[in-house]
C-alpha positions as CSV (number, residue, x, y, z in Angstrom):
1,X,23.8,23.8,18.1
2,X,20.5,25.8,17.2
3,X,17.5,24.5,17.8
4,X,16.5,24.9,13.6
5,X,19.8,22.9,13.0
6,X,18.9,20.1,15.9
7,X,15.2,19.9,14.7
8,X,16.8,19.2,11.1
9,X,19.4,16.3,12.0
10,X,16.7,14.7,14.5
11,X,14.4,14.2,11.3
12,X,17.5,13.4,8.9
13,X,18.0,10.5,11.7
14,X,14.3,9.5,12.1
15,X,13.9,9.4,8.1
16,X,17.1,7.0,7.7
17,X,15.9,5.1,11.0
18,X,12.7,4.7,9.0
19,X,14.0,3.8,5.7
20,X,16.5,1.4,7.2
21,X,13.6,-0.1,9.1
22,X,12.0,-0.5,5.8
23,X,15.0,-1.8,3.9
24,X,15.8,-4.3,6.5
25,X,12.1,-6.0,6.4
26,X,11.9,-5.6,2.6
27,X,15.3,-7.6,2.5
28,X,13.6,-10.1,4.9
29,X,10.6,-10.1,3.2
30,X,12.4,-10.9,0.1
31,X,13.4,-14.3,0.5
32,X,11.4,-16.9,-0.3
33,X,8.4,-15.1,-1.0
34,X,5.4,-17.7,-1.8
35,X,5.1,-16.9,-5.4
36,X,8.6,-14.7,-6.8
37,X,6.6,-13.4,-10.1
38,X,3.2,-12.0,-8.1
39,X,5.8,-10.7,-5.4
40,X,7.9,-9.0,-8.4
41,X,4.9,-7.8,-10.2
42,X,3.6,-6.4,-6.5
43,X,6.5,-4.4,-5.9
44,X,7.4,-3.7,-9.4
45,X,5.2,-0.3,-8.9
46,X,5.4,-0.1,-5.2
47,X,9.7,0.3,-5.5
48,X,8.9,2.8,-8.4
49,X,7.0,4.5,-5.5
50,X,10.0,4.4,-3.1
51,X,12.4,5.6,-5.9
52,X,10.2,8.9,-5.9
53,X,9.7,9.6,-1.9
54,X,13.2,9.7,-1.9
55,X,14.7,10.7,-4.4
56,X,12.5,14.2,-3.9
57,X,13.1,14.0,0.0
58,X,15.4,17.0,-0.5
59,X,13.3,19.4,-3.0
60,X,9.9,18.2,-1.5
61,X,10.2,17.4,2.6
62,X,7.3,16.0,3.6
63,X,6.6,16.1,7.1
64,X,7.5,12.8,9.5
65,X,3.5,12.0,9.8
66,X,3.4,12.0,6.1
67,X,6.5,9.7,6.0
68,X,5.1,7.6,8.7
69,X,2.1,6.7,6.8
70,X,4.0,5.9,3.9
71,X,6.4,3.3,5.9
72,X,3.0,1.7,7.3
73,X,1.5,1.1,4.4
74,X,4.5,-0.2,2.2
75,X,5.0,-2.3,5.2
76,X,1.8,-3.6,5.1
77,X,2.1,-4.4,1.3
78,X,5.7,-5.7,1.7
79,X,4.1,-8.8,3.9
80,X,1.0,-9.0,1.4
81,X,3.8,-9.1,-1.5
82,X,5.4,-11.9,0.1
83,X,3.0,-14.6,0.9
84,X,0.7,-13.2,-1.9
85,X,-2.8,-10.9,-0.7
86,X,-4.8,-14.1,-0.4
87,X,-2.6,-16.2,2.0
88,X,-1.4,-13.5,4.4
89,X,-1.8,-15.8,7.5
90,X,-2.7,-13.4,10.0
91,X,-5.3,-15.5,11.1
92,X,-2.5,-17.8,12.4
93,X,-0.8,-15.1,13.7
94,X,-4.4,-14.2,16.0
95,X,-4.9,-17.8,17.6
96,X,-2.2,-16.5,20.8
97,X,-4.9,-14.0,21.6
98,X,-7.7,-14.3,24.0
99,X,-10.4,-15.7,22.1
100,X,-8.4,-17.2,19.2
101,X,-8.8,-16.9,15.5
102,X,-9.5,-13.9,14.3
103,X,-11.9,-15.1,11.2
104,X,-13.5,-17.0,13.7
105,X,-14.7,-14.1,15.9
106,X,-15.8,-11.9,13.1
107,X,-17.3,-14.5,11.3
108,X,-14.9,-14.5,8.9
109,X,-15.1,-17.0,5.9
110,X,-12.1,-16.1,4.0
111,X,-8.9,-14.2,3.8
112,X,-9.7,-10.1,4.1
113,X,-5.7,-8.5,4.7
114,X,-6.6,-7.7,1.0
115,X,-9.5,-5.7,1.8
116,X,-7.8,-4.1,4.7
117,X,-4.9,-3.3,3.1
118,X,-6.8,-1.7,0.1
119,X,-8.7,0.6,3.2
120,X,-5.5,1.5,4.6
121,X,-4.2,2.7,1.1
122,X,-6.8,5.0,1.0
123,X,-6.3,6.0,4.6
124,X,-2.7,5.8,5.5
125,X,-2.2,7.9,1.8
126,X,-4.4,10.4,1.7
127,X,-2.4,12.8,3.9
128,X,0.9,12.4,2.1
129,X,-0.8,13.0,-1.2
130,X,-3.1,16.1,-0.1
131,X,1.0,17.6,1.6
132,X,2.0,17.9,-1.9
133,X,-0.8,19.3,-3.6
134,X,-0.9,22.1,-1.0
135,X,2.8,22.5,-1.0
136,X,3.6,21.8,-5.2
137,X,0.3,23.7,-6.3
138,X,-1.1,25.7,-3.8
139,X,-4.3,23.9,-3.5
140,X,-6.5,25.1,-0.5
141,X,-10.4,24.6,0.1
142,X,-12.7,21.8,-1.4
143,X,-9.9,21.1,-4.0
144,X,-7.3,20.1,-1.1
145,X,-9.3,17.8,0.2
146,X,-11.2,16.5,-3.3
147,X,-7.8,15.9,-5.6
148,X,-5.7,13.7,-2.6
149,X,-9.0,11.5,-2.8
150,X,-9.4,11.4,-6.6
151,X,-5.4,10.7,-6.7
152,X,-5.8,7.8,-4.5
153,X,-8.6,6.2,-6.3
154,X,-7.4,6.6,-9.7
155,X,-3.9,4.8,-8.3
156,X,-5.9,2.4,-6.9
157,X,-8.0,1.9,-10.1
158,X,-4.6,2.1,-12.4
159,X,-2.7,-0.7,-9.7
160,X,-5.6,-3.1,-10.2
161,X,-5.6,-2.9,-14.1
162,X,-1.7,-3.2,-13.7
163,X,-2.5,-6.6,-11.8
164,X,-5.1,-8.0,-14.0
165,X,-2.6,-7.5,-17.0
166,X,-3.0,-8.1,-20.5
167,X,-6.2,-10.9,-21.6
168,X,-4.7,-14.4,-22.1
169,X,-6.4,-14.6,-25.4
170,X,-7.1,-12.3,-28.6
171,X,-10.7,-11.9,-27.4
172,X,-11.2,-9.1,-24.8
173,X,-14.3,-9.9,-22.7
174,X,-14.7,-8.6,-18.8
175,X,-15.0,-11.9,-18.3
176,X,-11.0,-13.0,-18.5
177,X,-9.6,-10.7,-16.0
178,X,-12.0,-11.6,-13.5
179,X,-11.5,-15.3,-14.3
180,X,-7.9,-14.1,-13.6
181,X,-9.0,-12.7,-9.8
182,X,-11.1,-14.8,-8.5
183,X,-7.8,-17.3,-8.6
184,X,-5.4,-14.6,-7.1
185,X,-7.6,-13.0,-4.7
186,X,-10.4,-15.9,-4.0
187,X,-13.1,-13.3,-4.7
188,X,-15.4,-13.6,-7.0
189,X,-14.8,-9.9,-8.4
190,X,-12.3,-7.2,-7.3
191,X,-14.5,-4.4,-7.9
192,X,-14.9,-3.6,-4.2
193,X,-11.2,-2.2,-3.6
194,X,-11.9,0.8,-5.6
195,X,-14.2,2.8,-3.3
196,X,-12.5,1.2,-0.3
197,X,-9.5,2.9,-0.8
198,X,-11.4,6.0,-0.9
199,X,-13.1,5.6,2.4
């Protein structure tokens, strides 16, 4: 067997170990999930996502980091999905460690796997998006590193309009989907995960 023709089968095996990995704690994830219409509407767009990665995983490889960083962060917003941002308990899951709760020792007043997730979206998808921009259009320079950044933030900015969804009444005022937030997200506004995916 050639080494071109090993290389190939050990990343065919590594993307189905990764997508089965994925499929398996989706599956999981998918049962029960504290509120079944904010977990549909959360992966709604995130399994439109998915549909994409692999349906162009033949005509447009990306390389395992970039599918790496996909799997983390659809992991991470499978879990946020299912218990809903707001009530992620991962304070709970932070008491076994030295020192206990995690809110506690960062001072800490409220839920923030939101606010980290939103970071990571930023972070974790960056590299993926930049691939394809170098590899679709040839993009080198300022622009290859200024259009994977702008793409993240206007997804960001499009996902949290998505969220807010149409105003519960004829009268469109800033005020009603923020009204809407501050009960989903127990901030008082969500304009903050905007440039904190772009960090």
């Amino acid at each position: 067997m050639s080494g071109r023709l090993a290389r190939f089968l050990s990343r065919r095996l590594y993307l189905r170990l990764l997508a089965a990995a994925f499929a398996l704690m989706w599956g999981l994830l998918a049962i029960a999930p504290h509120d079944r219409a904010d977990w549909a509407l959360e992966n709604f767009l995130a399994l439109c996502a998915m549909v994409c990665v692999v349906a162009t995983a033949r005509v447009l490889p990306l390389s395992r980091i970039s599918y790496t960083l996909i799997f983390l962060f659809m992991s991470l917003h499978s879990v946020g999905a299912h218990y809903t941002y707001a009530l992620v308990p991962y304070d709970d899951w932070t008491r076994w460690m030295p020192g206990g709760s995690l809110n506690v020792a960062l001072g800490l007043e409220r839920n923030h796997f939101d606010r980290v997730v939103h970071f990571l979206y930023g972070l974790l998808l960056v590299y993926p998006i930049r691939e394809v921009f170098v590899r679709v259009a040839d993009v080198r320079g300022f622009w290859s590193y200024f259009l994977p950044v702008d793409v993240t933030m206007s997804t960001s900015m499009m996902f949290e309009l998505f969220e807010w969804g149409p105003p519960s009444s004829s009268a469109v005022t800033w005020e009603s989907p923020i009204s809407v937030l501050k009960v989903t997200s127990g901030t008082r506004t969500r304009t903050w995960p905007l440039p904190v995916s772009a960090l």
